[in-house]
N, C-alpha and C positions, 0 to 999 in steps of 0.2 A: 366713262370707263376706259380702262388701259386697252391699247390695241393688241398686248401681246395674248391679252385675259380672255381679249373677244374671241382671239386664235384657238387659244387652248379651252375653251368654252365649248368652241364649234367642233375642234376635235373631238370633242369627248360625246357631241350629243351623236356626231357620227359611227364613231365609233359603238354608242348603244345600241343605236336603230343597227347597224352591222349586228353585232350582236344575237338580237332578235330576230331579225330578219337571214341571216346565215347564207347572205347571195355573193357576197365577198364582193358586192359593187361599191361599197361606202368605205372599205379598211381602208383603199393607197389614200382615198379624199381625207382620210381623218389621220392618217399617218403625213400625209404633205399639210393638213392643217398644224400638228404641231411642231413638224419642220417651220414652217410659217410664222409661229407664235417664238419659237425661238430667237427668228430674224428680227422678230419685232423687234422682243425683249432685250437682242443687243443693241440693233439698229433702231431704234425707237424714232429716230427722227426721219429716218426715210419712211416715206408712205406707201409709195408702190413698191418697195422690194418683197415685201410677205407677198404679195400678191402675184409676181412675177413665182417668189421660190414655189408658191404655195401649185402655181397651175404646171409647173416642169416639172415638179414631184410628184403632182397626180399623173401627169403622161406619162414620165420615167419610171413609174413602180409599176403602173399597171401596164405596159409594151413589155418591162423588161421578164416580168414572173405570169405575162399569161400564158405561156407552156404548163408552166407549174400549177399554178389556177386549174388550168383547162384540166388536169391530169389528174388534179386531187378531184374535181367535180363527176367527171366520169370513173375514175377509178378504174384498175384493173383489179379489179374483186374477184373472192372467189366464190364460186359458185356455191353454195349451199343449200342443207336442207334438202329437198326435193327434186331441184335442179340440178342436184352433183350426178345426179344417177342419168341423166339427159345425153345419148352417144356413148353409154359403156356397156360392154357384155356382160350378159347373164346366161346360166346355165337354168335351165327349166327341170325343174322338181316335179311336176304335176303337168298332167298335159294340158295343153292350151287349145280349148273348145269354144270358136264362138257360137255353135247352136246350144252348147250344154253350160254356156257361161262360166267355165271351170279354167284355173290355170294359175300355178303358182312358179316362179322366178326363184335364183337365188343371187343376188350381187355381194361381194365380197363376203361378211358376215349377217347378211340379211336376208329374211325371207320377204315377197312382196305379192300381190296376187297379178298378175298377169291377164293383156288380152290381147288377141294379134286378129288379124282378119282371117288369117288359114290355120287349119288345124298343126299344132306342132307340139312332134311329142316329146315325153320325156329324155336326158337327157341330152337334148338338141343346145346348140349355143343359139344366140338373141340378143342383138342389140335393142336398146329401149329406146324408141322414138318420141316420147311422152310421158308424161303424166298426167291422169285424170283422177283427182280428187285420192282416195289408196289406192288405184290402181295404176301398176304401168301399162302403157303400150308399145309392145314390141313386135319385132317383125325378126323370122328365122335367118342367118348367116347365109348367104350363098343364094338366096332365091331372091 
């Protein structure tokens, strides 16, 4: 078999397993693999050159873009769903009873039901320290 065939072979099977796998540890090897296969394919008769382009292409892609990697794998996301409501104020609709279990919130256009450790009544402000399952937990401004 042609050497440049075996490059761009091995590129491609890295490239799948990348793919499948979604770790981003295989794309620079499968991206310097068909760097590599190209050397071949000009340079056919040198042997070690794919092999030199092929190992400075995997260091040089993956030194130069792991900021970027690193960035895209953590993300700065935004918070949603249930968590957006985590450190915002709420205005209390219903008073907040932990012996009577009773207590309704409101955050921007929502209503939520409400629990805090101390009694707090209606319209009191509340930031939400949590969520448990539908309910928030909050705790009164200023205490």
């Amino acid at each position: 078999m042609l050497p440049w065939y075996l490059w761009f072979l091995a590129g491609l099977v890295m490239l799948i397993i990348e793919l499948m796998a979604g770790t981003m540890y295989l794309l620079w090897a499968a991206c310097a693999a068909f760097l590599a296969g190209l050397v071949a394919l000009v340079l056919g008769s040198v042997v070690w050159l794919p092999w030199v382009v092929f190992s400075v292409a995997t260091v040089l892609l993956a030194a130069l873009t792991r900021p970027l990697v690193h960035r895209i794998r953590l993300g700065r996301g935004v918070a949603s769903n249930v968590d957006s409501v985590i450190g915002k104020e709420a205005v209390v609709l219903q008073r907040i009873d932990p012996a009577a279990n009773t207590g309704r919130v409101r955050i921007g256009g929502d209503e939520w039901r409400a629990s805090a450790d101390d009694v707090v009544e209606a319209g009191a402000r509340v930031v939400v320290l949590g969520v448990e399952g539908a309910t928030l937990s909050v705790q009164q401004l200023g205490s």
